[in-house]
N, C-alpha and C positions, 0 to 999 in steps of 0.2 A: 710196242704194246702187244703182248701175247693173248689173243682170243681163244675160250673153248665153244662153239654153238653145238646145244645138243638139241635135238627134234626129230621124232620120229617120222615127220616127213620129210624123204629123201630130199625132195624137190626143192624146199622150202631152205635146207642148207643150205645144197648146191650152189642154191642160185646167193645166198647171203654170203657164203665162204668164196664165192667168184667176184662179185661186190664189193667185198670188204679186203680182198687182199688186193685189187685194183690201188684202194686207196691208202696201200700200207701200210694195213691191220699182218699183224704173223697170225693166223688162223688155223684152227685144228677143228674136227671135225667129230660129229658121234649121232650115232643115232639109234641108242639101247642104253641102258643103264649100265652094263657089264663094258660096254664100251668107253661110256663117259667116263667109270670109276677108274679105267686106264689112263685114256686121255690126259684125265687131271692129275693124278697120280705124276705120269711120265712129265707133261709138257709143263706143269704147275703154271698156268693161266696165269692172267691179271686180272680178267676179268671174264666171266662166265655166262654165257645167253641161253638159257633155258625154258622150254614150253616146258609147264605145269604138266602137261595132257600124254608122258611119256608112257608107253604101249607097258613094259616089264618092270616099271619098276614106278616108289612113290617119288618124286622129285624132292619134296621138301624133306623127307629122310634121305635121300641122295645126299640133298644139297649137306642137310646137317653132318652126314659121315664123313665126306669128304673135307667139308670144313677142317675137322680134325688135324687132317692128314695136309693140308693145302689152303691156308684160307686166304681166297679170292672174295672179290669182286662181284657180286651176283644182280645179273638184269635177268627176272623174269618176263617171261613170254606169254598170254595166256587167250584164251577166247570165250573164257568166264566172266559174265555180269554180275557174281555173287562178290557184294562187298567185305563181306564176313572171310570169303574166299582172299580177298586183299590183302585183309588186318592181319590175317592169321601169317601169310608169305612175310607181310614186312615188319610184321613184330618175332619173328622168327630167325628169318637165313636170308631174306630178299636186302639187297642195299637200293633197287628202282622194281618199278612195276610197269610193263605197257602191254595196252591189251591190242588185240589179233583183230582186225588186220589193221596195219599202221600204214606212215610215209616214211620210205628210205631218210628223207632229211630229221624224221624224228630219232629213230634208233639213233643215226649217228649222232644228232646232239644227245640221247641219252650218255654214250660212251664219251665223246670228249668233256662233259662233265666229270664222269666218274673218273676218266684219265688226270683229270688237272685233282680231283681229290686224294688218287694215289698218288702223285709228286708229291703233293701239297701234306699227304698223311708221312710219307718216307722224311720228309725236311723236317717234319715237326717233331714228329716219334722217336725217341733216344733210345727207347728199347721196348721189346713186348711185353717185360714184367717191370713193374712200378709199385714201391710200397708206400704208405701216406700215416705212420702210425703202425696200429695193430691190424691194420687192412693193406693185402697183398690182392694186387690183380694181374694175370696174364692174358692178354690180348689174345696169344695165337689160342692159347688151350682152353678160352672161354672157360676160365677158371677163376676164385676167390680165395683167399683166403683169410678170417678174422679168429684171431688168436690161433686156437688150432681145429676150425671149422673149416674145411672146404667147401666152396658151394661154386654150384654148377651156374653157368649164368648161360644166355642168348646173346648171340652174337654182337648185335646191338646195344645189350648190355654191359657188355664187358667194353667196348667201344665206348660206350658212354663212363663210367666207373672209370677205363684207363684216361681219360681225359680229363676228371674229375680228381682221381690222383694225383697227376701229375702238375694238377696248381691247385690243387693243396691249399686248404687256408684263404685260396682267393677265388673271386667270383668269376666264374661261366658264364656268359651273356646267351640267352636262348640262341642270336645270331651264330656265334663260335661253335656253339654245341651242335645247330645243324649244320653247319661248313663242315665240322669233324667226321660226324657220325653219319650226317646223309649226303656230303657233298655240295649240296645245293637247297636253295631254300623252297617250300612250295607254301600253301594255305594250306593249313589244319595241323601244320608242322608242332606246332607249340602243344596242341593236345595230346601228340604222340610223345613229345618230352616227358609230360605231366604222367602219363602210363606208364613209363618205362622205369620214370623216379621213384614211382608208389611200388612196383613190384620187385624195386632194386631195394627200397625198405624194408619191402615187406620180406627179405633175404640178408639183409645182415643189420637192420636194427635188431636193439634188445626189444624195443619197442616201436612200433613201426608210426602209430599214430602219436607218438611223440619224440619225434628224429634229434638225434643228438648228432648223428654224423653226417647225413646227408639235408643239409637248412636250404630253404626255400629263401631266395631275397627277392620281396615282393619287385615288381616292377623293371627286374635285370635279370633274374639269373638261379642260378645254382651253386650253391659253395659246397667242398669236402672239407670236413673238420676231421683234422687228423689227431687233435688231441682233445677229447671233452673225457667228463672225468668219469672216465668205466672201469669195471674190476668184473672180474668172474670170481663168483661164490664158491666155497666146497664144494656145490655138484656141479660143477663146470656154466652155469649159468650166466648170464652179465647181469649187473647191475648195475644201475643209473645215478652215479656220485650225486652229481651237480650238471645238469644237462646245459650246453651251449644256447644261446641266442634261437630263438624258433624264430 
């Protein structure tokens, strides 16, 4: 399992990158923005330890370029009590959030979760692009595609979507959906579903408050319908034949 920790305190690596290769981690090291963007770049991590609170540079625009180029694994680091500050990292580029200052036995059950998440993502994942119908998603490039619309998705989202794709037609259990997307299950999990669905709608429905692609099943889950009945008009717009099961 290949580590990057980035932290503008020396000390604070040091002492984790001594630590954590004690116990077997391959760890790389950084503590600048122009450093980590090498780091990740060269060593391509599996997983990524990051203080929000970096001296040159914004972390979560870090986090998102790099993504790009390398998408890992992201545990942030932080010593903000701003909840908003939270929402915004894990509806974003964050896959965990732990705040400053913790216990060595938490980190690392953060990361042996997220380790059995990547097995567990690599076993299950046939490929990074997945199409379901007239909706194409790629994984790595947090990309869309519905007919000939590209659309830009978060991380999370497209993680959600390719998962969604790829069983097609059959229902996602909230359980599955957090095993996938977050690794692990916590409280308030299911709300976060519920947001990421409304603004995955609110992105490739024709009409977002009356989903033909993406259906709610009360009580289980989430289905993708890969065929209800849509057309685009003369000005490239969709139109809603016969809409599927709400």
């Amino acid at each position: 399992m290949k580590l990057l920790v980035i932290d503008s305190d020396r000390h604070m690596v040091e002492m984790l990158t001594a630590w954590l290769r004690t116990l077997g981690y391959d760890v790389s090291r950084a503590y600048t923005g122009a450093q980590a963007r090498t780091e990740w770049q060269e060593q391509e991590p599996d997983i990524v330890v990051i203080d929000t609170a970096l001296k040159d540079v914004d972390a979560l625009e870090l986090c998102r370029d790099m993504q790009r180029i390398h998408d890992a694994l992201i545990l942030v680091l932080t010593s903000s009590g701003d909840v908003q500050h939270e929402v915004r990292y894990l509806e974003t580029v964050a896959d965990d959030y732990m705040h400053k200052p913790f216990f060595p036995a938490q980190l690392i059950a953060r990361l042996r979760a997220m380790s059995r998440r990547t097995r567990s993502t690599l076993q299950q994942r046939p490929a990074s692009r997945v199409t379901a119908g007239p909706i194409s998603v790629d994984v790595l490039s947090h990309e869309a595609r519905i007919f000939d619309k590209t659309i830009r998705l978060t991380p999370t989202e497209s993680k959600l979507l390719h998962l969604l794709a790829t069983n097609a037609n059959h229902v996602c259990t909230q359980d599955q959906i957090v095993s996938y997307v977050w690794g692990y299950g916590e409280a308030g999990e299911s709300s976060l579903i519920k947001a990421h669905i409304r603004h995955l709608r609110q992105k490739i429905e024709p009409d977002p408050g009356s989903p033909c692609y993406l259906l709610t099943i009360p009580g289980v889950g989430y289905t993708l319908v890969s065929s209800p009945r849509i057309e685009q008009d003369g000005r490239g717009q969709f139109r809603e034949l016969q809409a599927a099961s709400r």
